[in-house]
Residue frames relative to the residue before (quaternion, step in Angstrom):
aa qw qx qy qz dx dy dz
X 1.0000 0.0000 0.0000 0.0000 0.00 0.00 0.00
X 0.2985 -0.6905 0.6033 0.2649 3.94 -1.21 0.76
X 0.6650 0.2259 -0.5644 0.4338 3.44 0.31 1.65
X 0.6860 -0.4141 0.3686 0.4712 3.05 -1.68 -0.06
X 0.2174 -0.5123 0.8053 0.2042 4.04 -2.02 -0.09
X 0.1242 0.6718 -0.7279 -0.0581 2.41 -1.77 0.74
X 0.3992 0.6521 -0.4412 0.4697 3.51 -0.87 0.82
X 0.8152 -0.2603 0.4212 0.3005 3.63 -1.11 -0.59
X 0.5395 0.5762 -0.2531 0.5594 3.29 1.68 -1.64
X 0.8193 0.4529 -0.2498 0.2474 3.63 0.30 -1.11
X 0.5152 0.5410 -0.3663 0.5548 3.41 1.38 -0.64
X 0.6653 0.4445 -0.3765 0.4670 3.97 0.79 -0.77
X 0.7185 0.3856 -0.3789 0.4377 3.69 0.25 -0.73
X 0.6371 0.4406 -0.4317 0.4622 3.99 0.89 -0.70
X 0.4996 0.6291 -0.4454 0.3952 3.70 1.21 -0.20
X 0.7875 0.3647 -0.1798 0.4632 3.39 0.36 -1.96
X 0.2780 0.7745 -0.3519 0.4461 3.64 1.51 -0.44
X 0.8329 0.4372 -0.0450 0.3362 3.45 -0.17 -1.68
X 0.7207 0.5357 -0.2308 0.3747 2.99 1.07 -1.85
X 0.8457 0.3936 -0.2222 0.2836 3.11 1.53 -0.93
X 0.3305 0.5359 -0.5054 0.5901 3.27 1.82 0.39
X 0.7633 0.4149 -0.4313 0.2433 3.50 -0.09 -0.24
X 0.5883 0.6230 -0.1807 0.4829 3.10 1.79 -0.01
X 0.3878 -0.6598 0.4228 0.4852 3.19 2.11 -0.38
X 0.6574 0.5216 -0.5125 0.1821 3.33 0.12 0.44
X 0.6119 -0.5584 0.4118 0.3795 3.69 -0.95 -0.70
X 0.2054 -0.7585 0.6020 0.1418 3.58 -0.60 0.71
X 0.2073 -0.6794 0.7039 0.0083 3.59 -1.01 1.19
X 0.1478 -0.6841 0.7101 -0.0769 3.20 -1.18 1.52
X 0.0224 0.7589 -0.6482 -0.0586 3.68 -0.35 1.29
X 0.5989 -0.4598 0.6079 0.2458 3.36 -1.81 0.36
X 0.5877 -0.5818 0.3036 0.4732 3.34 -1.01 0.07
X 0.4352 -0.7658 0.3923 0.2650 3.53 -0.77 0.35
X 0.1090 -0.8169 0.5644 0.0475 3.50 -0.46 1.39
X 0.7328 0.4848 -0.3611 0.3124 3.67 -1.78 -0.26
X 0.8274 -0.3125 0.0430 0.4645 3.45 -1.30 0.57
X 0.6750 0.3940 -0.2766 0.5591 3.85 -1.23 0.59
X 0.7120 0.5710 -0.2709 0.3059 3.69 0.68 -0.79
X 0.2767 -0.7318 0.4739 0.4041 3.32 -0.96 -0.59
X 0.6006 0.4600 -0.3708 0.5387 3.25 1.01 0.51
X 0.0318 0.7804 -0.5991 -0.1759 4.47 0.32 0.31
X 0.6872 0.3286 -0.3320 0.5563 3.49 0.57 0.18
X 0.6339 -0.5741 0.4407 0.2728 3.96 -1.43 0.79
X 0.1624 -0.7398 0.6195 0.2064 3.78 0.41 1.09
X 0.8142 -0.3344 0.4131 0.2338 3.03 -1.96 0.08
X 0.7522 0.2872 -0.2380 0.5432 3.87 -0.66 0.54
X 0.8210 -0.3202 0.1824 0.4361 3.52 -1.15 -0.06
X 0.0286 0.8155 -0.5731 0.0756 3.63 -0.29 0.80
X 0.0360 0.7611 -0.6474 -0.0187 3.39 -1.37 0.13
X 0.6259 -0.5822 0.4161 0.3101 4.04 -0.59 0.98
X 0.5608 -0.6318 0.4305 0.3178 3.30 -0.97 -0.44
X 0.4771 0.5887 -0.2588 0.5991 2.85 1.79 -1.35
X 0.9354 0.0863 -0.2850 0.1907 3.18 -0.37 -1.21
X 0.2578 0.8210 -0.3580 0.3624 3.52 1.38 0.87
X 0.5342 0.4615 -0.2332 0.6688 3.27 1.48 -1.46
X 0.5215 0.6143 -0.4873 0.3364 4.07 0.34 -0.86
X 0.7718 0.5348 -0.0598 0.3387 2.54 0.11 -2.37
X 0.5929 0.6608 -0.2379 0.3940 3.73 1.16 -1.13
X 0.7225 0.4550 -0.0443 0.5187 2.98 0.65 -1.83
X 0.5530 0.5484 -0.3212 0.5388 3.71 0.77 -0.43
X 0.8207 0.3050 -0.1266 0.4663 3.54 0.97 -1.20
X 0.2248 0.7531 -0.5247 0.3271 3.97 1.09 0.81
X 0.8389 0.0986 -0.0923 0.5273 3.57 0.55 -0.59
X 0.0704 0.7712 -0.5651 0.2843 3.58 0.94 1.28
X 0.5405 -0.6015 0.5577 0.1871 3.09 -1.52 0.47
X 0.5367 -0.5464 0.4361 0.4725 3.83 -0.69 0.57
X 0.2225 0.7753 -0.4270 0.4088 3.10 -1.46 1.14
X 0.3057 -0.8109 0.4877 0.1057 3.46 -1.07 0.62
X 0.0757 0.8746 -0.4721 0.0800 4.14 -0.09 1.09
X 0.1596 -0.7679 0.5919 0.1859 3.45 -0.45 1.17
X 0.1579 0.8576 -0.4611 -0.1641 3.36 -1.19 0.44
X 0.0129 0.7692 -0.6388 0.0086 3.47 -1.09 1.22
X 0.8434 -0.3503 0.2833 0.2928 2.96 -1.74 -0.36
């Protein structure tokens, strides 16, 4: 996620986080997702990031290097 956790949630995501940079992969931090299909059809407040250009942004990142990428809008 492209905000902070706090709680329980966070110790799990900095967990599953890790495991997979340590695996060589790429972590994908999305904003919240807005626009059709969503529950939000309009960009709420705080980090956000379309649908469209999520799938973009996604697909672009299949053969990233290991690593850590937030993506919004």
């Amino acid at each position: 996620m492209a905000w902070p956790l706090t709680g329980a949630g966070a110790q799990a995501v900095a967990t599953m986080e890790q495991a997979t940079l340590d695996a060589g992969g790429t972590v994908l931090r999305y904003g919240q997702l807005y626009g059709e299909g969503t529950f939000h059809p309009v960009a709420p407040d705080g980090p956000a990031v379309s649908v469209q250009t999520a799938a973009a942004r996604t697909a672009g990142l299949l053969s990233a290097g290991s690593g850590i990428v937030t993506i919004t809008d």
